[in-house]
N, C-alpha and C positions, 0 to 999 in steps of 0.2 A: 532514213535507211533502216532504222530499228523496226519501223509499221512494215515496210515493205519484204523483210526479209521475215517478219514474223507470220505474215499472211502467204508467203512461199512454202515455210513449214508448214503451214494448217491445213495448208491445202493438197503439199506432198504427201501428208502424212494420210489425210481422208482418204485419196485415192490410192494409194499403197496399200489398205486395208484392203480398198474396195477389187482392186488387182487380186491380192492372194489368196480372197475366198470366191467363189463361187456358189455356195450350197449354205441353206441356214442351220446354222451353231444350235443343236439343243444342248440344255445344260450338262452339263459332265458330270457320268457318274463316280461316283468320290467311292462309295459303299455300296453293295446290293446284297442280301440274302434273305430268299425266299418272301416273303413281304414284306419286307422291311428295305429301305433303301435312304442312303444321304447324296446328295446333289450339290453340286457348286457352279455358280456363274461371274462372270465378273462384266461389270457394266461400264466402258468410259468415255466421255465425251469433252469436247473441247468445242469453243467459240471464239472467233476472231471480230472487232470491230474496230471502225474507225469512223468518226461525226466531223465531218467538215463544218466550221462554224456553229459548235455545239450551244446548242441552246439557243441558235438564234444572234449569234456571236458575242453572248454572255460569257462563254465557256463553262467549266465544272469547276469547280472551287477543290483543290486538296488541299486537308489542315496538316501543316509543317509545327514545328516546334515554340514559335511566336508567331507566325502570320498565317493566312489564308493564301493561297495560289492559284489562280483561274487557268487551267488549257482551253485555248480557244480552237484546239483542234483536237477531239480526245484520241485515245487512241488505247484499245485494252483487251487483253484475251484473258480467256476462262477456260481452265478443266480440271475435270473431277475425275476420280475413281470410286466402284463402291463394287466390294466383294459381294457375295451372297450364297448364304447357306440352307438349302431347305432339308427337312428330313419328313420322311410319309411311313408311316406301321400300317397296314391294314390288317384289324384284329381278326381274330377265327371267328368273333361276335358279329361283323360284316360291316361295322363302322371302321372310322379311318382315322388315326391320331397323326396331327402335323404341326411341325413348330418352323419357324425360321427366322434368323439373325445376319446381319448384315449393315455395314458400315460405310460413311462418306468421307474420301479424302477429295479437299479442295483447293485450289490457288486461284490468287486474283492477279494477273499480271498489267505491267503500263499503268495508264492512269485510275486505272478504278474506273470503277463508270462512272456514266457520263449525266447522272443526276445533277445538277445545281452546288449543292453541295455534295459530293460524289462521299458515297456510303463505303467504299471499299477501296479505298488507297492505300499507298505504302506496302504491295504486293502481300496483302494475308494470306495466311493457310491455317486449316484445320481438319482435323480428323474428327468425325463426330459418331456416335451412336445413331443408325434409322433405325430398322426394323428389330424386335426383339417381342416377337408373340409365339403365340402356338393355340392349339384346341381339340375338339374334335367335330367330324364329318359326318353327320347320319341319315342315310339314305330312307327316308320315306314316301308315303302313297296316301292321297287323300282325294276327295272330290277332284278326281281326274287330274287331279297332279304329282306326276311322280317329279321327287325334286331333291335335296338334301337339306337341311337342317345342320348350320356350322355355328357352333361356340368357338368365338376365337378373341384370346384375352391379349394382353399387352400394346409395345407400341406396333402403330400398324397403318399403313395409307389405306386411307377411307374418299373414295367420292362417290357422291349420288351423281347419276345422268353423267353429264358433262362437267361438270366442276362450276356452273357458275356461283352455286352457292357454297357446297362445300367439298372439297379437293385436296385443298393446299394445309397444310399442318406444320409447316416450318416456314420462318422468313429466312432468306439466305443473306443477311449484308454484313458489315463490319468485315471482323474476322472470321466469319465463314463462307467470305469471297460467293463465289460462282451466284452474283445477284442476278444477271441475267438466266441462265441457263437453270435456276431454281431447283438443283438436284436433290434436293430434302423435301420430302412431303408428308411424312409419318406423323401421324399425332400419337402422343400417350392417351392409356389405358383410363379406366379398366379393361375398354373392348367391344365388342358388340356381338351380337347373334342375328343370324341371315338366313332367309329359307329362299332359298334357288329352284322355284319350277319350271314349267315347261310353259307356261303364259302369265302368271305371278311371280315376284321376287317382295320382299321388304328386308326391312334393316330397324334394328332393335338398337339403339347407340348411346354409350356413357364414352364421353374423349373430350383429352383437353388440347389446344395448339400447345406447341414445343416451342415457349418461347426464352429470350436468355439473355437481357439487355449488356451485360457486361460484355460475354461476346460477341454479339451485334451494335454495339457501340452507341445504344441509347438509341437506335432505328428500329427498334422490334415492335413487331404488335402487340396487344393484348394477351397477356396469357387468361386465355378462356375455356373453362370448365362448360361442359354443354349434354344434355341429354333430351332425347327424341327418339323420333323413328319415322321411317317412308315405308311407301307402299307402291309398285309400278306394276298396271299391266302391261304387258309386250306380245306381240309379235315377232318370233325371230327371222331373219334370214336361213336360206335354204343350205341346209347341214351347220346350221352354226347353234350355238345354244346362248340366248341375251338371258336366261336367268343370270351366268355366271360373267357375261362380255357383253358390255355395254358398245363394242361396234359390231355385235351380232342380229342387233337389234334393228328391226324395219322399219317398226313404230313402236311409240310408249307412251304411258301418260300415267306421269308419278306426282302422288303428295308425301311431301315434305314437311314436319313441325319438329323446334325442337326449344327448347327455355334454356337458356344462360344460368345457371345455376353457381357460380363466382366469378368473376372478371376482375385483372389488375386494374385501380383507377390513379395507378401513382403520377406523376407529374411527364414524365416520360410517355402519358397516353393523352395529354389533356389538348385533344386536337378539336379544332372545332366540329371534322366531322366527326365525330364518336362523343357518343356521351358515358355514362355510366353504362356497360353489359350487363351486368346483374339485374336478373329477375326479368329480363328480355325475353319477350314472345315472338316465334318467325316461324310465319306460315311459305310454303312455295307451290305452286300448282306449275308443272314443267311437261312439257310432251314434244313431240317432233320422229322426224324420220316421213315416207309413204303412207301418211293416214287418215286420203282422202281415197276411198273405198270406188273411185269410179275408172272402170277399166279403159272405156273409149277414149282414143285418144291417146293412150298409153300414161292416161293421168295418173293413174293407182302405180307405177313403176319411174315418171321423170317427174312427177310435182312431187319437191318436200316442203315441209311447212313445221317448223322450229321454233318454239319459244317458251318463256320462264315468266312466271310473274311471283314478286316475292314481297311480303309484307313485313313489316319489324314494327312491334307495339310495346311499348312499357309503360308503369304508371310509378315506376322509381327515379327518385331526384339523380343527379348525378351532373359533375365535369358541368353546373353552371344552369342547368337543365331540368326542369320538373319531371320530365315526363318524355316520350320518343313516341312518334307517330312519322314512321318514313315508309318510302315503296321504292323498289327498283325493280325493272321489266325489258325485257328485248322479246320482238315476235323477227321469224326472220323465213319470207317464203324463199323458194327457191326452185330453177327449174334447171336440167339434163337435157341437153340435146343429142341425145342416143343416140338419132341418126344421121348424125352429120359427121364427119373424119374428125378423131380426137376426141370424142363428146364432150363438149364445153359443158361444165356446170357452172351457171350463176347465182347470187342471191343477193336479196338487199334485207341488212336486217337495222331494225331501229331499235335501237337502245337507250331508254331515260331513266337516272337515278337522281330521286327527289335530292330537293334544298330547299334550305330555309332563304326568305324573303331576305333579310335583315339577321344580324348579331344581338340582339334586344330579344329575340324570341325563347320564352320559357319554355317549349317546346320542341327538339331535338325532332327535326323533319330532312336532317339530310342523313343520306345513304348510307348504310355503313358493308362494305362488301365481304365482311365478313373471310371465310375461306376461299378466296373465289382463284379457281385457277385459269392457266388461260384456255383451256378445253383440247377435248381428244378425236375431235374428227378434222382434225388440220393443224398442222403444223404452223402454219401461217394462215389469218384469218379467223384466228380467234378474238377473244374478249375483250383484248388489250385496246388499247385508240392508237394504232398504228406503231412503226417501229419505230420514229422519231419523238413522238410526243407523249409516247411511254414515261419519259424521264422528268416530267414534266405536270402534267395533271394528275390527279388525284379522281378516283370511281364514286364521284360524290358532287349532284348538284350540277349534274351535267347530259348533254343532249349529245347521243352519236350517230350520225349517219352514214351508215357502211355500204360498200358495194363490190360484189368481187364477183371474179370470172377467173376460173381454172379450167384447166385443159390438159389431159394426159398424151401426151407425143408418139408414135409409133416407134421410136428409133429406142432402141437397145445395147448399151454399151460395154457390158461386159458379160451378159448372159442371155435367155430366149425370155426371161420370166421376169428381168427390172424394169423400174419403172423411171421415166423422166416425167417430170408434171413442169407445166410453168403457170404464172398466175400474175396476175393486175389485181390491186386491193386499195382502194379509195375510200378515207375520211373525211367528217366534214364535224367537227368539233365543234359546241359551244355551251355556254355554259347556261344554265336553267336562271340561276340569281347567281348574277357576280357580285353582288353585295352581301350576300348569305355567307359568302367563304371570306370575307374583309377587303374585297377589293373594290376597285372604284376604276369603272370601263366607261364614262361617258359617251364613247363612240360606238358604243353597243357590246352583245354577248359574245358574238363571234370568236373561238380561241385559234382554229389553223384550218386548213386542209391539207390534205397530205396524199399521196400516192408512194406505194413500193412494189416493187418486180421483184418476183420470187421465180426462181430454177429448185426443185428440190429433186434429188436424187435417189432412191430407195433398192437397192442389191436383193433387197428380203428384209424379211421385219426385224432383222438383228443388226443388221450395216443403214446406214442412208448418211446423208449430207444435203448442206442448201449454200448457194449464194444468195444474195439479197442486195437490193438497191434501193434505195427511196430518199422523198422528198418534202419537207413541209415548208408552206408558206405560213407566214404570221397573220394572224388576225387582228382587229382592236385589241383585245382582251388580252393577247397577250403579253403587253408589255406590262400587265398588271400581274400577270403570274410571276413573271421574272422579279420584278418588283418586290415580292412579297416575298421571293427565295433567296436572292443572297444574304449573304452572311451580313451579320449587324454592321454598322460602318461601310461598306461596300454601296456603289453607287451605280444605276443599271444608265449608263450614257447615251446608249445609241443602241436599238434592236433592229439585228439585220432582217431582212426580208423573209431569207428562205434559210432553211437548215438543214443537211444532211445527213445520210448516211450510210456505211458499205458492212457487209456481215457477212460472214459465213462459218455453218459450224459441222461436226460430222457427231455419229453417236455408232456405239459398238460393243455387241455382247456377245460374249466370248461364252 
């Protein structure tokens, strides 16, 4: 009754929202006088789930005060709030001074998720610090680029391209609840410096993740110090500008390096896939968007062609390990059918992050993902390995085979200008060496495949909402996952076939 009445709110509430606006929310002016102005927005989002036969009917483990406790049906919602304050001067000098601060308040509600041993039980909450930078903005003109030039210190959300390599700057588990819905992404300072042209951008970058094991309950990653810089040329879309909007962009094709400069190696990280960070080298060569240049056929406007390849080299001992020599890479084409009702877009993209053969290996050859978030050109159908077996595998030492088909719908529900999308999204899981990560699959690599149906709903880029459904089946392999997740003493008896899952979340900025 509790899941059922809890999924009646989430979804009264999304559409309640989505009823009493019509028009998109710009931020609220707080202050204005003559160039100078203060801004306030408020951002919150909630998520609803439920896993029928979580895990494959291991269930999720929450730790109680003496024992461990399995839901063999989880069942959990998430939201967050986070204020935000920007302020802008533009000097008599014609540059532009801007700071802004802005905070996460979170809950984990029901079981925590639905991880194995579930990271966020016993309903947490927290209020945390994100954003807190500032700088300045200065408009210049060089070899046919007119662009700006921004110094901007503090903590701050930083992603190159898409986020697969770096995005993410917070983990959200323990007591900072909202693990799925990942509402923290800011990393600390010092900061970076950016020049935004009109077919060039790069990024000058010193930041560390924001990590905090005591309130992440010993699930945190790496607190990692790192400095680099990228470089993208682009292409924009017509009126939009991709120096400063990475979905303005047509086409791009960016490098990426940056060295590890300290990394925590305390006991809390000593995973087999990570070794030592410190003194880490990581090269990335990434592009994608329209940028095959041949007009017939309408190739230059319905073929895209997407992908990252990323290197990690170190010659420091570390976590058991001489040395790191790993790759991870997704290429992913893709084709629009412009003119057919709805224009279905599909694509298949292949995704491999090295591993090691064996545990005996002096060299550190599996993946490490670093910042990787799950990307900004879909909601659904990003980087993750589906919404079931998210909870489940780990981005390391592993083979994905994706394939998806979306489609934008004609119908219209509460304005001329929303949007309804629906989509099909198919994995196919397995692992590179299951003996690399300590497992022992005799029956082969295979970890699942999976399917999930996605509805998402979109008002304007301030409101949207999704249901979601999906399904994985078990492969060999997986009983050696499972196997190797529960709790000490715990015995995995019987894995069922197939494993669920029901979602839906909304988001809204006020």
């Amino acid at each position: 009754m509790l899941r059922h009445n809890f999924f009646c709110i989430l979804l009264l509430s999304m559409f309640s929202e989505i009823c009493l606006s019509n028009s998109v929310y710009a931020d609220q002016n707080i202050f204005s006088s003559n160039n100078f102005s203060i801004k306030g927005a408020l951002e919150v989002g909630g998520a609803g789930f439920y896993l029928p036969d979580t895990n494959f009917g291991v269930g999720s483990y929450s730790h109680s005060k003496t024992r461990y406790k399995s839901d063999k049906n989880t069942s959990f919602g998430e939201f967050y709030g986070k204020p935000i304050l920007t302020a802008r001067w533009r000097t008599p000098l014609g540059y532009t001074v801007f700071a802004e601060a802005s905070a996460v308040g979170s809950t984990e509600l029901g079981h925590g998720d639905a991880e194995v041993i579930s990271q966020t039980s016993g309903t947490p909450r927290m209020v945390t610090l994100e954003d807190l930078h500032g700088g300045v903005e200065i408009p210049v003109h060089f070899s046919q680029q007119d662009g700006n030039i921004i110094v901007d210190g503090g903590r701050q959300k930083f992603v190159i391209d898409d986020g697969f390599l770096i995005g993410r700057g917070a983990y959200s588990s323990g007591n900072r609840g909202v693990w799925w819905y990942a509402s923290r992404y800011a990393f600390a300072g010092p900061g970076t410096i950016r020049f935004e042209g009109n077919s060039i951008r790069s990024d000058i970058f010193m930041l560390e993740s924001d990590s905090d094991n005591d309130a992440n309950r010993q699930f945190d990653r790496p607190k990692t110090k790192f400095a680099g810089f990228d470089v993208s040329w682009f292409r924009s879309k017509k009126g939009g500008h991709g120096g400063a909007d990475y979905g303005d962009r047509s086409a791009y094709v960016t490098l990426t390096y940056f060295r590890v400069l300290e990394s925590d190696t305390s006991s809390h990280y000593d995973y087999n896939t990570r070794g030592n960070r410190t003194g880490e080298n990581v090269l990335s060569l990434s592009w994608g968007g329209n940028i095959i240049p041949i007009k017939k056929y309408n190739i230059s406007k319905d073929v895209t062609f997407y992908g990252n390849f990323v290197g990690e080299k170190s010659n420091h001992s570390g976590n058991g390990y001489q040395s790191v020599e790993a790759y991870g890479f997704y290429v992913e084409p893709g084709y629009t059918f412009s003119k057919l009702p709805w224009s279905p877009h599909i694509f298949y993209r292949y995704t491999k992050f090295s591993g090691n053969k064996d545990q005996k290996s002096k060299v550190k050859r599996n993946y490490d993902p670093f910042f990787l978030m799950d990307g900004k050109r879909a909601v659904y159908g990003g980087y993750w390995p589906g919404e079931v077996e998210l909870y489940l595998v780990s981005l390391s030492n592993l083979i994905i085979h994706q394939f998806d088909i979306t489609a934008v719908t004609p119908l219209h529900l509460f304005s001329k200008t929303d949007q309804l999308k629906i989509g099909a999204h198919f994995y196919d899981l397995s692992f590179v060496h299951a003996s690399g990560l300590g497992y022992h699959s005799p029956s082969g690599n295979h970890i699942s495949d999976e399917v999930d149906f996605t509805t998402e709903y979109a008002l304007d880029s301030q409101t949207s909402g999704a249901l979601v459904g999906g399904v994985a089946w078990a492969g060999p392999a997986q009983r050696a996952i499972l196997a190797g997740s529960v709790p000490a003493g715990e015995s995995v008896s019987r894995v069922h076939n197939a494993s669920g899952i029901i979602e839906a979340f909304f988001y809204k900025r006020f």
